[in-house]
C-alpha positions as CSV (number, residue, x, y, z in Angstrom):
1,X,-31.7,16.0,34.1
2,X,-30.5,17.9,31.2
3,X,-31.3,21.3,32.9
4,X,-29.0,20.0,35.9
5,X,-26.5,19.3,33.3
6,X,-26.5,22.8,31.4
7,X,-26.7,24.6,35.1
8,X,-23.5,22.7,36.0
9,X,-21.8,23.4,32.9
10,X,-22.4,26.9,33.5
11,X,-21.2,27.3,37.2
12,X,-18.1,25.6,36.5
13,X,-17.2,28.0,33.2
14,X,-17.8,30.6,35.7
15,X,-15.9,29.5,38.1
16,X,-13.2,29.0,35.2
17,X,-13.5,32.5,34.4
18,X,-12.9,33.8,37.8
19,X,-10.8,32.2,40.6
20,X,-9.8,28.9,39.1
21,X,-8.5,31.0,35.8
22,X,-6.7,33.1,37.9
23,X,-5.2,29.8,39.9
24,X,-4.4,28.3,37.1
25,X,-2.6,31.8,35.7
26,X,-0.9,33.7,38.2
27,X,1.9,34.0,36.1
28,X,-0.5,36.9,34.3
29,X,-1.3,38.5,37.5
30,X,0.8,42.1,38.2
31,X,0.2,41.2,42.3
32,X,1.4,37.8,42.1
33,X,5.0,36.6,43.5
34,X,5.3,34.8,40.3
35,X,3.9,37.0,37.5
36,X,5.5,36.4,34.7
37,X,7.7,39.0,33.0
38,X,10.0,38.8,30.2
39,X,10.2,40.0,26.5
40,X,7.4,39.0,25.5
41,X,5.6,40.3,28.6
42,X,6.0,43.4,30.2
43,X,4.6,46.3,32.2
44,X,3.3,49.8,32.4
45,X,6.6,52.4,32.4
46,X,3.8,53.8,35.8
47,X,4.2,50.7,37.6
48,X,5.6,50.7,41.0
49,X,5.2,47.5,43.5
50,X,4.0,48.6,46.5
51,X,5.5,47.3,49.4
52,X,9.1,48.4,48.9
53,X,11.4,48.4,51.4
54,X,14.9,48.7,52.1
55,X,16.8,45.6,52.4
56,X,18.7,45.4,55.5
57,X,22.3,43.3,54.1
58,X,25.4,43.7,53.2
59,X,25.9,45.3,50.3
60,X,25.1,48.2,47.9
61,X,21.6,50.1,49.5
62,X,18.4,48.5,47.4
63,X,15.2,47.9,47.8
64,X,12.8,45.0,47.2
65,X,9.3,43.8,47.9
66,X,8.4,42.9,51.9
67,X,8.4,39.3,51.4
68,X,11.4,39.3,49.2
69,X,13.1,41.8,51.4
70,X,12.5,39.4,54.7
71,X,13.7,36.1,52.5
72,X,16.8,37.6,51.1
73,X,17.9,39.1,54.3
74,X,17.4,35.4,56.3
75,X,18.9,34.1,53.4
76,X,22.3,36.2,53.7
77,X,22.3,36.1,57.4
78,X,22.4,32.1,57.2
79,X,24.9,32.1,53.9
80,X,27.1,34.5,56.6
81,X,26.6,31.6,59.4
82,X,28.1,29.3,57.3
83,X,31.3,31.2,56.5
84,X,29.7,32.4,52.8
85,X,28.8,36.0,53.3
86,X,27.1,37.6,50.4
87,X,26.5,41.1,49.1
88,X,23.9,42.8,47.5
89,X,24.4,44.4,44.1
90,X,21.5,45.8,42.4
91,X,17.5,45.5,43.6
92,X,14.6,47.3,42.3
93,X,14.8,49.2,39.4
94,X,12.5,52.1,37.9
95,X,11.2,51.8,34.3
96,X,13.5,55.3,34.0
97,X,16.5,53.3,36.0
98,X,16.2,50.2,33.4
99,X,16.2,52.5,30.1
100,X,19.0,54.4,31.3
101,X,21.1,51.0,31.8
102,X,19.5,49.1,28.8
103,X,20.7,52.6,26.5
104,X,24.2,52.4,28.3
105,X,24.4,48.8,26.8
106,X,22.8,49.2,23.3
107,X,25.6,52.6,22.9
108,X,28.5,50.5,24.5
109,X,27.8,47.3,22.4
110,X,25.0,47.3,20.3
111,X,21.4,46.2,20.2
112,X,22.1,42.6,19.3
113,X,24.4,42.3,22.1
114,X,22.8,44.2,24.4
115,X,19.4,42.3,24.1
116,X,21.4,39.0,25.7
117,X,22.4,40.8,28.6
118,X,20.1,43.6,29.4
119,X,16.4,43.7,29.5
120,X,14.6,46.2,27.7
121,X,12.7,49.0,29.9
122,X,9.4,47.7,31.0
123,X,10.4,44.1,30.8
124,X,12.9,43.5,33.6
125,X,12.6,41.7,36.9
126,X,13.6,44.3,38.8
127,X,11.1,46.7,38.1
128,X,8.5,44.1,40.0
129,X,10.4,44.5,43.3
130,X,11.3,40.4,43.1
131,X,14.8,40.2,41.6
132,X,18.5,40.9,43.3
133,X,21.7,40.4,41.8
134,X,24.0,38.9,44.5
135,X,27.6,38.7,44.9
136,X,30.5,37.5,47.3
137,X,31.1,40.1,50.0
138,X,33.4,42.8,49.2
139,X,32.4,42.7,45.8
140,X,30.2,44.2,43.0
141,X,30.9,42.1,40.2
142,X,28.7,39.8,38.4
143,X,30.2,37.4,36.0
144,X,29.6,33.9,35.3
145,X,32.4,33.5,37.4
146,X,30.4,33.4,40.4
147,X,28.8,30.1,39.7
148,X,32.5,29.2,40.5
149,X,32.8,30.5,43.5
150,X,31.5,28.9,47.0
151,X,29.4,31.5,47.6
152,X,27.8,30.6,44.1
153,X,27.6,27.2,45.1
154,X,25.8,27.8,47.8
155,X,23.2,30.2,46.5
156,X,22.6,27.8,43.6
157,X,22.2,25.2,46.3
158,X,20.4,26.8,48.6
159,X,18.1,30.1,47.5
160,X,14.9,27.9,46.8
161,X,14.8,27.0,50.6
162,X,13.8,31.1,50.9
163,X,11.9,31.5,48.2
164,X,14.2,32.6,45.5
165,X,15.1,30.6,42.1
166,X,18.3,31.8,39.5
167,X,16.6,32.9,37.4
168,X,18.2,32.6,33.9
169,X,19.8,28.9,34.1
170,X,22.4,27.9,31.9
171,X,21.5,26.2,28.7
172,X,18.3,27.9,28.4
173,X,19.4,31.0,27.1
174,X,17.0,30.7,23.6
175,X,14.0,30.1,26.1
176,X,14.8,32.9,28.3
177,X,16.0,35.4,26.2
178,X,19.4,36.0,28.3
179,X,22.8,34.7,28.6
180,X,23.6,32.7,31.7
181,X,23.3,35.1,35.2
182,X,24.1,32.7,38.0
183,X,23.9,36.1,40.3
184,X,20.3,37.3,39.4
185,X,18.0,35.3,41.8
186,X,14.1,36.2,41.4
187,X,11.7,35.8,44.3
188,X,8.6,33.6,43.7
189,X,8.0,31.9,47.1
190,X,9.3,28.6,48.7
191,X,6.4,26.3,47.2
192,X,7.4,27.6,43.9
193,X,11.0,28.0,43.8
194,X,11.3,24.3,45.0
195,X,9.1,23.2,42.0
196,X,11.4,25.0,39.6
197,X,14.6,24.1,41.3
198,X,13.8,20.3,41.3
199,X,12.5,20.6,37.7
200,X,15.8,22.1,36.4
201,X,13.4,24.0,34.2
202,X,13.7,27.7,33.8
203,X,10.4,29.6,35.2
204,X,8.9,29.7,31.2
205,X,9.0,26.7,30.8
206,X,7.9,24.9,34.3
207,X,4.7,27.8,34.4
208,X,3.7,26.4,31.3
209,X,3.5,23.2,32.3
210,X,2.5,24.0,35.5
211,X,-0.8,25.8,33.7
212,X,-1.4,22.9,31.5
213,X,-1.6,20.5,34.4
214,X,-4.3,22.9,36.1
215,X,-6.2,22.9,33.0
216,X,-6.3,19.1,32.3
217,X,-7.3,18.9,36.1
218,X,-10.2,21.4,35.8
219,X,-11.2,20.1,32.4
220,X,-11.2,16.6,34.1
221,X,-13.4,17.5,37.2
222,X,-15.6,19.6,34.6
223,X,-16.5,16.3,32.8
224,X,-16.9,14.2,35.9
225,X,-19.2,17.2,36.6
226,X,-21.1,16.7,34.1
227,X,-21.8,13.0,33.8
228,X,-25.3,10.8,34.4
């Protein structure tokens, strides 16, 4: 009995270790739509995602990941149907793209300033491919303004339903590291984006809970595992 006990101890730390670690983390994995990426997290200045495509929308040319691509271009197309047409502003981002705009901002108004409103290369969203900054047709300017707008409304409203959450809420600035951007919508999947929509949580803090729910439910099925 004890032997059985040990054995099953062992396969389920291995199983830990391997596909339920990674379930229970995908925030840490590069290939997953909702890897985690921020200042405290970022990526190689080589790293290129790679589906890209071309996003077929209104708006300035960019590119994003296939899956994104498809959702945001459904997304406008049904924004346009009801009498909200959107435009596309900025997509994917190279490492050398980001530190060109992140040095524009530190030179225009310093590093302090620039650090609320520009990531640093290597840790923005739109180096994964997953992020788009969105606007009302016709334009190419994102202020908090937008929020305002019905087009705002409606994408606030509306972009879980395709997979996309905003992605730095207002009031959460300290936890995300970035003043409110009701215009920069991030990719993670329906399943996902409904979770942190109806949480009202910003994606740090809802993956964190998210991952210690996993745990609590592996540690609970490891001890039921390893009762008489």
């Amino acid at each position: 009995m004890l032997l059985e006990k040990v054995i099953s101890v062992l396969a389920l730390s291995a199983a830990l270790l391997d596909g339920s670690l990674d379930t229970a983390m995908p925030d840490k994995n590069i290939d997953s739509r909702i890897f985690l990426i921020n200042r405290q997290h970022s990526i190689s200045r080589r790293y290129v995602p790679p589906d890209l495509r071309r996003v077929i929308a209104h708006g300035i040319s960019q590119e994003m990941r296939q899956d994104a691509a498809t959702a945001l271009e459904q997304m406008f197309e049904d924004a346009k149907e009801a009498g909200l047409p959107l435009s596309t502003v900025s997509g994917y981002r190279s490492y050398s793209k980001q530190s060109t705009i992140y040095s524009r901002k530190v030179n225009s108004i310093g590093v302090k300033a620039a650090d609320r409103v520009s990531a640093r290369p290597g840790t923005s969203e739109h180096q994964l491919g997953l992020a788009m900054d969105v606007a009302k047709k016709g334009s190419s300017s994102l202020t908090t303004a937008f929020a305002k707008t019905e087009q705002g409304k409606w994408v606030y409203e509306n972009a879980h339903k395709y997979g996309f959450i905003v992605r730095y809420p207002e009031g959460y600035e300290d936890v995300t590291g970035y003043s409110y951007e009701p215009w920069h919508i991030r990719y993670v999947g329906v399943e996902y984006a409904t979770a942190i929509y109806q949480s009202g949580l910003p994606m740090e803090l809802y993956m964190s809970g998210h991952r210690l729910e996993i745990f609590d439910y592996l540690i609970h099925q490891a001890t039921n595992e390893v009762h008489p």
